[in-house]
C-alpha positions as CSV (number, residue, x, y, z in Angstrom):
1,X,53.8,16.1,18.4
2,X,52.9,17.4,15.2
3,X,51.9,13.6,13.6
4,X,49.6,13.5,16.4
5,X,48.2,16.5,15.8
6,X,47.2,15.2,12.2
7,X,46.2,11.8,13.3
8,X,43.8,13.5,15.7
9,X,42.7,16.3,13.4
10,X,42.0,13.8,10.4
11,X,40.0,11.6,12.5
12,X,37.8,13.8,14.6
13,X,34.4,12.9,13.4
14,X,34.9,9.3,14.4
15,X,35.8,6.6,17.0
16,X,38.0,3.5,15.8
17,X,38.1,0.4,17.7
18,X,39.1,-2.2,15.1
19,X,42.3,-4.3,15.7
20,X,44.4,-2.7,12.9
21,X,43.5,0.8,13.7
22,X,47.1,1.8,14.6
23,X,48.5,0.4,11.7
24,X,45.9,1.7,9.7
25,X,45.7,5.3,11.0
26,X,49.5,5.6,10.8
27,X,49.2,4.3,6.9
28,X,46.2,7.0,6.2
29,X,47.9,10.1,7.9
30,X,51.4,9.5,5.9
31,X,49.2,9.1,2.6
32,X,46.9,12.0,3.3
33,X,50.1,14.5,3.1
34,X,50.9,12.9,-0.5
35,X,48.0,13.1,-2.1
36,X,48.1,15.4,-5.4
37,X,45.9,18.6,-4.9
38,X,43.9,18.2,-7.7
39,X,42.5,15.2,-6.7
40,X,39.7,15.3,-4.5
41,X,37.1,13.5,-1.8
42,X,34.9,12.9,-4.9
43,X,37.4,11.4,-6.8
44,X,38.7,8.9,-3.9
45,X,34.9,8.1,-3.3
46,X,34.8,7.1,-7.0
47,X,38.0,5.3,-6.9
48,X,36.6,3.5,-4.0
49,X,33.5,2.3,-6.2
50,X,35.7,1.8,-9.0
51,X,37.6,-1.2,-6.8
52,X,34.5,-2.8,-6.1
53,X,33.8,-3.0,-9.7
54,X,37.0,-4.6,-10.1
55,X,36.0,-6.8,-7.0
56,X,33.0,-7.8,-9.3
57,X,35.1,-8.5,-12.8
58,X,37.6,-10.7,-11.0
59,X,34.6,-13.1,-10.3
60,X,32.7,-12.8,-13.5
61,X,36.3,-13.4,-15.2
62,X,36.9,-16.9,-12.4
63,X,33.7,-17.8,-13.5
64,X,34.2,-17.9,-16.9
65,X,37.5,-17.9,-18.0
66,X,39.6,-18.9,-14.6
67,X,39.3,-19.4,-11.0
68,X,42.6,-17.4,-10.8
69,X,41.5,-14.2,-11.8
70,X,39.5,-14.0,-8.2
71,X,43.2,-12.8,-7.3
72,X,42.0,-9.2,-9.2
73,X,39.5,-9.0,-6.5
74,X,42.3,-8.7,-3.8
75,X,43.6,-5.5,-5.9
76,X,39.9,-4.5,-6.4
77,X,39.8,-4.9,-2.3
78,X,42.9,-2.6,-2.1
79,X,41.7,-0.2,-4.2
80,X,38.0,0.1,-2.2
81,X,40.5,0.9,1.0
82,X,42.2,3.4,-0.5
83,X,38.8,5.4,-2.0
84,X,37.0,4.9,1.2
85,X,39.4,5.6,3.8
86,X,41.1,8.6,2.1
87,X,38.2,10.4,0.8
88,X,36.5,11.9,3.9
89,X,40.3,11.9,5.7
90,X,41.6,14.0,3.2
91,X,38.9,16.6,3.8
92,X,39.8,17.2,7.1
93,X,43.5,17.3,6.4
94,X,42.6,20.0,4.5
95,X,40.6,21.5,6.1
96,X,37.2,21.5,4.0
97,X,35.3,18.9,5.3
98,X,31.7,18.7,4.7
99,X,30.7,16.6,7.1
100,X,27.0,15.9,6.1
101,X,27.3,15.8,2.0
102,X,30.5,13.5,2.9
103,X,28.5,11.5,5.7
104,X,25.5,10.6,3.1
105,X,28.0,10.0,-0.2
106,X,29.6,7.9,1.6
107,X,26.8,5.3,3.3
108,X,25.4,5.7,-0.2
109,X,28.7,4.5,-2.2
110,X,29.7,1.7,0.4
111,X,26.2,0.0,0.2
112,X,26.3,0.4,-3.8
113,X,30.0,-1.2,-3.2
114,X,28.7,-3.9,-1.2
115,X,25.9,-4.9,-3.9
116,X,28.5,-5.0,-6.6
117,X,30.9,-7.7,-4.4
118,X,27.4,-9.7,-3.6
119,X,26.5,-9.4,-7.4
120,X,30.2,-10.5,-8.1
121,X,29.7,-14.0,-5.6
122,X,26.4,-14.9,-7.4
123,X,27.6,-14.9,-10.8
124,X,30.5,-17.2,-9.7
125,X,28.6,-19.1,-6.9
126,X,27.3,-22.0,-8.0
127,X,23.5,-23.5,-7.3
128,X,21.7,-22.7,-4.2
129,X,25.5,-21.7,-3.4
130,X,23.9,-18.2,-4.5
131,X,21.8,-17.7,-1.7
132,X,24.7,-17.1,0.6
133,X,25.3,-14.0,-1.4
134,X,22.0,-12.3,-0.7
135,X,22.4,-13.1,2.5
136,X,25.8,-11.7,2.8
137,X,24.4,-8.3,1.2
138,X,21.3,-8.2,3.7
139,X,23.5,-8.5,7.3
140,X,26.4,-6.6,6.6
141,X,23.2,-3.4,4.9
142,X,22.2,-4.7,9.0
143,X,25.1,-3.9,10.2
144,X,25.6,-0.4,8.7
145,X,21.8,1.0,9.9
146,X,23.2,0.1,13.2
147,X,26.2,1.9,12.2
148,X,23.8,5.0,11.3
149,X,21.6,4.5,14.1
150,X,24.1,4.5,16.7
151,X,25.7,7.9,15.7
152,X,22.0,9.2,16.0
153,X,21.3,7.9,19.1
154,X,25.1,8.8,20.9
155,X,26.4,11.5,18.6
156,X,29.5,8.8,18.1
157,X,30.2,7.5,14.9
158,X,31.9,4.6,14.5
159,X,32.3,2.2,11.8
160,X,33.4,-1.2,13.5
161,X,31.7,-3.5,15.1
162,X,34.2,-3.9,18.2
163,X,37.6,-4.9,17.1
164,X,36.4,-5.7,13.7
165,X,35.7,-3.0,11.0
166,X,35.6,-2.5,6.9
167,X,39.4,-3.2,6.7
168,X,39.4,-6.4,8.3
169,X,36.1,-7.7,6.1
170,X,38.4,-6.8,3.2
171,X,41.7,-8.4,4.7
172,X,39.7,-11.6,5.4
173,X,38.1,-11.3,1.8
174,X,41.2,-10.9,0.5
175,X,42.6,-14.2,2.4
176,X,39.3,-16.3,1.2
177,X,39.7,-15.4,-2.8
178,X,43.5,-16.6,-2.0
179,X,42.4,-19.6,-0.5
180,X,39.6,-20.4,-3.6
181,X,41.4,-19.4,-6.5
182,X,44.3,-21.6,-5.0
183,X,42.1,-24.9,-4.2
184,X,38.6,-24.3,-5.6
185,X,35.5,-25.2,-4.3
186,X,36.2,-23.4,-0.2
187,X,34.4,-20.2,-0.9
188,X,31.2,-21.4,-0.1
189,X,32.0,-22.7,3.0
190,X,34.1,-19.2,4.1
191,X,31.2,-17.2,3.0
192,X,28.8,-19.3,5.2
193,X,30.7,-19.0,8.2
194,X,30.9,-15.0,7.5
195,X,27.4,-14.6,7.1
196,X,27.1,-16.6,10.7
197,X,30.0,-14.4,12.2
198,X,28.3,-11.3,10.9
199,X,24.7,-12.5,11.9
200,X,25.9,-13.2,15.8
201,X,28.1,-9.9,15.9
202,X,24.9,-7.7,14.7
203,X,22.4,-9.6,17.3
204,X,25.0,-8.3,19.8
205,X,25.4,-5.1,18.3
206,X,21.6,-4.7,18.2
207,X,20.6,-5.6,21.4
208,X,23.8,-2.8,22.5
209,X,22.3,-0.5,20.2
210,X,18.3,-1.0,21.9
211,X,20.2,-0.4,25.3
212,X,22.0,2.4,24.1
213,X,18.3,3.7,23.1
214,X,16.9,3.0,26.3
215,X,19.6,5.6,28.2
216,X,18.8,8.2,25.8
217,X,15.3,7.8,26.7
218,X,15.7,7.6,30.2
219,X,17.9,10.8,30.1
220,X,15.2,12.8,27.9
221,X,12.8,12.2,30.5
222,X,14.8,13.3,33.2
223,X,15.7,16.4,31.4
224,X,12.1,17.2,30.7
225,X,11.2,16.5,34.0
226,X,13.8,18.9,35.4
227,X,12.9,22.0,32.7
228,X,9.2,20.9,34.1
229,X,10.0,21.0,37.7
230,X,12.0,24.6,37.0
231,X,8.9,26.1,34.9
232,X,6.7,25.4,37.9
233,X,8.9,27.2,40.1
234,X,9.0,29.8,38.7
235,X,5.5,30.3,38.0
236,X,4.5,29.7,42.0
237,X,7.6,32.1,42.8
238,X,7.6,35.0,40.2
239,X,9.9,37.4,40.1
240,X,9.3,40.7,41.4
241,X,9.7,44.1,39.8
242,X,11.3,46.2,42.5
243,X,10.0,49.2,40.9
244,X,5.9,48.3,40.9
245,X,4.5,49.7,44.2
């Protein structure tokens, strides 16, 4: 009773659907409670950052010294979990969230994070190889405005696009840099068939999305038209003062 109470308590601003949520949630609420007081959201958003910066040496360090060291970017990975999914969870464990000044840090520090792991593929990447990177940078910056826009239009926020989210990108990232610091020359291919993956699941999230806009519309018509509807009633039936003679 009382772990649910946390789980539900930690998690209230948001809706999970990703296929490792359990795991995931259960992982965050028994970390939450361990967490040394003095450290704080702002220090868990920076230690988030600071693993995509690590992310971002492990490839400028494969790139020029050994394709092995893309194995830091799986710590790198681990650390950008542990930043970005314990800062704004912590808040709420303790009570002192600020949901709006945590809300805008945080779209702001995971796109920054992003740029540094696209900056990281292009210094290793080789050729027109680099392109991919861009690329990479530009759908999943897609895929967070629909992220943004879809709490604006439902009042929802969710981070996952169906059962994928954040964590998987990273467990899959994690499972290419294994793969290409193991055999070389794959990471190329893996990156082009994320970019496709994330290209198809953002058409299909946008065209949700447009839908999504479309209800809201309708239902803000309908509301007007009813607050319309009751104004002219009462204008054609006005109340009368009982004491006017």
């Amino acid at each position: 009773m009382e772990e649910s109470k946390t789980l539900k308590r930690i998690f209230q601003d948001r809706k999970r659907t990703n296929i490792l949520r359990t795991a995931e949630q259960a992982t965050i609420s028994y970390l939450v409670k361990r967490v040394p007081p003095f450290i704080t959201s702002n220090n868990l958003t920076f230690l988030g950052t600071i693993g995509s910066g690590i992310v971002l040496l492990g490839f400028m360090l494969a790139a020029y010294v050994s394709r092995y060291y893309l194995l830091l970017g799986i710590a790198g990975l681990a650390i950008n979990w542990l930043g970005d999914s314990l800062d704004g969870r912590i808040a709420y464990y303790r009570n002192i969230p600020r949901k709006w000044y945590g809300f805008s840090l945080d779209i702001i520090m995971d796109w920054i994070s992003t740029v540094l792991i696209g900056l990281g593929y292009v210094v290793y990447a080789r050729n027109q190889y680099e392109l991919i990177a861009f690329v990479f940078v530009v759908l999943y910056g897609w895929a967070m405005i629909i992220s943004q826009l879809r709490y604006k239009i439902t009042d929802i926020y969710s981070i996952d696009s169906g059962v994928v989210g954040p964590t998987e990108v990273r467990v899959i990232l994690s499972v290419i840099l294994i793969l290409e610091a193991s055999f070389g020359h794959l990471i190329e291919y893996f990156a082009a068939g994320m970019c496709l993956v994330l290209f198809v699941i953002n058409f299909i999230d946008t065209k949700k999305l447009l839908r999504l806009g479309d209800l809201r519309d309708a239902a803000e018509r309908e509301e007007k038209a009813a607050r319309a509807g009751l104004e002219l009633k009462v204008n054609e039936n006005p109340v009368k003062d009982p004491m006017a003679s």
